[in-house]
C-alpha positions in Angstrom: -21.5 0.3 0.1 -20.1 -2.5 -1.8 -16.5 -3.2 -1.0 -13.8 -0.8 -2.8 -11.4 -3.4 -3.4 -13.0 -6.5 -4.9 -17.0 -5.6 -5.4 -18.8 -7.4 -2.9 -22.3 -6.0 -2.0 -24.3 -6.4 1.2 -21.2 -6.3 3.8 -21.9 -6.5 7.5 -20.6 -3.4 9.6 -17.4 -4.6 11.4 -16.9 -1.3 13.7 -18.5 1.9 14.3 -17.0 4.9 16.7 -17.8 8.9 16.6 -16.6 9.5 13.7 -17.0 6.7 11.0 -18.2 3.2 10.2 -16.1 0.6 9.1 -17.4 -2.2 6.9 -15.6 -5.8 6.3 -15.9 -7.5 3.0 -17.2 -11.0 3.4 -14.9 -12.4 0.1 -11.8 -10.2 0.2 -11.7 -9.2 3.9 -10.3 -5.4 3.1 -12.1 -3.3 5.7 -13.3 0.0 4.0 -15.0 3.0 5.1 -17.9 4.4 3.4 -17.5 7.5 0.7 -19.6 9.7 2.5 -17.0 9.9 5.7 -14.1 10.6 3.1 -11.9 13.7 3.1 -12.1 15.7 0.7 -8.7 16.4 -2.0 -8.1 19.3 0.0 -8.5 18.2 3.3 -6.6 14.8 2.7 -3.7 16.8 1.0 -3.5 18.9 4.4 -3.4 15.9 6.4 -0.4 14.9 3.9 1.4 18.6 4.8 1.6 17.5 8.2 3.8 14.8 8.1 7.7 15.7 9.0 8.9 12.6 6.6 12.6 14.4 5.2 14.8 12.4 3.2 17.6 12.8 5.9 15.5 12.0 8.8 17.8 8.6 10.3 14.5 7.8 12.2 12.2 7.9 9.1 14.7 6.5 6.9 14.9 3.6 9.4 11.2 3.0 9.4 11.5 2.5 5.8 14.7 0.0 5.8 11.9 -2.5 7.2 11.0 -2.3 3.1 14.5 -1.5 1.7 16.7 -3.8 3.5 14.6 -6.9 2.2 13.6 -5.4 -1.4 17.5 -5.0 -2.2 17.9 -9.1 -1.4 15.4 -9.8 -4.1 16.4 -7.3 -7.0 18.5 -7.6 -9.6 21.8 -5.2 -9.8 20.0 -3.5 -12.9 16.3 -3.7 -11.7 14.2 -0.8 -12.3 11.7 0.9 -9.7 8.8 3.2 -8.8 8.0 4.5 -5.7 4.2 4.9 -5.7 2.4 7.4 -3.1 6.4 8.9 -2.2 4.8 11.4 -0.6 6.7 15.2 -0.9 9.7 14.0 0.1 10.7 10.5 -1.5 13.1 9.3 1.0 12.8 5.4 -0.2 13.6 6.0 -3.9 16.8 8.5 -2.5 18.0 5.5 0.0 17.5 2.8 -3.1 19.4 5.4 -5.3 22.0 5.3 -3.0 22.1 1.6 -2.8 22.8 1.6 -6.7 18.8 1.7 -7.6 17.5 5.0 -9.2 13.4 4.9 -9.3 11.2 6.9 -10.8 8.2 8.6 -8.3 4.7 9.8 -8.4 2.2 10.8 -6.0 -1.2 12.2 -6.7 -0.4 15.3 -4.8 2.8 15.6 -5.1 4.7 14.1 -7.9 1.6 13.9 -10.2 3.4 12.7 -13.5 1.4 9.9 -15.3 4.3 9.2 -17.7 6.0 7.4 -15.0 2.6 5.2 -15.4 3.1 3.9 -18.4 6.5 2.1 -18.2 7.4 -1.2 -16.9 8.9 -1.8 -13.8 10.9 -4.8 -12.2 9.8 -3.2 -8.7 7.4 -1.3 -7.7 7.3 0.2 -3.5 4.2 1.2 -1.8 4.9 2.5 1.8 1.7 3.1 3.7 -0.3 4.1 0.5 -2.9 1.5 0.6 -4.8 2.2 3.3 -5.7 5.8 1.8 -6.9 4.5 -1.6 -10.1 5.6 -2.6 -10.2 2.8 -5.0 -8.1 -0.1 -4.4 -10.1 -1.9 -7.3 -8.2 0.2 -10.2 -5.4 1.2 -8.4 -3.9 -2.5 -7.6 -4.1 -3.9 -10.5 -2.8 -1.1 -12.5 0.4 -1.1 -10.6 0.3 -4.8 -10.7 0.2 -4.6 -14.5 3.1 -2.3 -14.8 5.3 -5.1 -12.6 7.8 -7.3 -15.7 8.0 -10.8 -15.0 9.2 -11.9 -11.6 8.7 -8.1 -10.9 8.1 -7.7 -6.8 5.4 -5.3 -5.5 6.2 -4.6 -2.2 3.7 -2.7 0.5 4.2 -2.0 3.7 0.7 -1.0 5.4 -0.2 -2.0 9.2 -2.6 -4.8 8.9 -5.9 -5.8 10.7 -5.6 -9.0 13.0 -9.1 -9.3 14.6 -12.4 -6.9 15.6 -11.9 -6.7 19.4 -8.0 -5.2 18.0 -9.3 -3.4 15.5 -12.1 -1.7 17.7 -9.0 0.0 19.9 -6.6 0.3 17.3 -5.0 4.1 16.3 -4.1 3.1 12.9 -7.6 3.3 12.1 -8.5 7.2 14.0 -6.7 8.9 10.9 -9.2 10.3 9.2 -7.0 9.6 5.5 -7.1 6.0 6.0 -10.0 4.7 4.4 -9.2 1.1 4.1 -7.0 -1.6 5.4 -5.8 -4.5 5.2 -5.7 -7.8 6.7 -2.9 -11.6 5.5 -6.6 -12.5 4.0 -6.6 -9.4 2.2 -3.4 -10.0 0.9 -3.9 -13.8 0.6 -7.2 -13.0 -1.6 -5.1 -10.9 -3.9 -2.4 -13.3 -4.4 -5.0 -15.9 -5.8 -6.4 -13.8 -8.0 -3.1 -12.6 -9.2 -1.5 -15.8 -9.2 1.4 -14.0 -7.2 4.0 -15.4 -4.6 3.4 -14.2 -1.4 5.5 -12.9 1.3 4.8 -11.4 4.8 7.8 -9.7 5.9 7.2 -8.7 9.9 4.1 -7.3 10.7 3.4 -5.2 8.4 5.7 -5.7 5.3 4.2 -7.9 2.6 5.8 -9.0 -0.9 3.8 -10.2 -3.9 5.6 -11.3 -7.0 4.9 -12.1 -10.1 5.0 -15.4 -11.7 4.8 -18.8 -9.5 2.7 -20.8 -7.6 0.3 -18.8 -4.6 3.2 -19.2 -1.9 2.9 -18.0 1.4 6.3 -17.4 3.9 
């Protein structure tokens, strides 16, 4: 299975457990599983259902000030935004409204309007999204293309440090998340974007347009 994100054939197998095998791509170093172990629309939507994620939920909306709390340092006061993959309760693009920063949403399942697609943005927030693309390779650098100048796309997904961490990590046993993510990953799309590059904790990350490749 070549690798979903950047194309690469012939990658070794990086982890194997009851369920699934994992591969790692030897040029982009996204670790992917395999169509065939994929959920289908229905049952990835139900896994969706499950999660309690309310707009008023302190503890949830504190999760997501780990993305909020630095995006609102880098913005503009009139910056525009889209919350990609909100999920059926958009909590981030309610806390950045509140802040003084209305964004537009969309979610596949749930806020399923392409308009929203085909504007430009200034910012653009993915909160653990990425790791349940099905195709990284047309999803990225469609939302990358929607970004203006200097625009920020900022993701927060839990990131892959090494196989003995990998081979006993939970992040990986839900059976939506189909691919993830490692500071190579990211480091790899940076180049090819020519984006600056910021890792924000351990599992925020910052690319924005325009610039040198700069890591922080």
């Amino acid at each position: 299975m070549p690798c979903t994100l950047c194309g690469q054939a012939d990658n070794p197998e990086y982890h194997r457990d009851k369920r699934r095998v994992y591969q790692r791509c030897t040029r982009c170093h996204l670790v992917y599983v395999p169509p065939h172990y994929w959920l289908s629309a229905e049952q990835e939507k139900a896994e969706y259902d499950l999660h309690q994620n309310h707009t008023d939920d302190e503890g949830y909306r504190h999760f997501l000030s780990r993305v909020t709390a630095p995006l609102q340092q880098r913005i503009t006061a009139n910056a525009q935004g889209l919350d990609f993959g909100c999920g059926p309760g958009p909590a981030l693009a309610q806390m950045m409204a509140e802040a003084g920063w209305p964004m537009a949403v969309y979610d596949v399942f749930y806020f399923p309007k392409v308009d929203v697609l085909q504007r430009r943005y200034d910012f653009i927030s993915a909160t653990e999204v990425l790791e349940h693309l099905h195709s990284p390779a047309t999803v990225l650098p469609q939302l990358w293309a929607l970004l203006n100048a200097r625009g920020c796309l900022a993701v927060m997904t839990k990131l892959v440090k090494d196989q003995a961490a990998f081979a006993r990590w939970h992040y990986k046993n839900d059976p939506s998340h189909i691919c993830f993510f490692s500071q190579e990953t990211f480091h790899y799309l940076a180049g090819l974007w020519r984006a600056e590059l910021e890792f924000i904790g351990n599992d925020v990350t910052f690319l924005t347009k325009g610039g040198g490749h700069e890591s922080r």
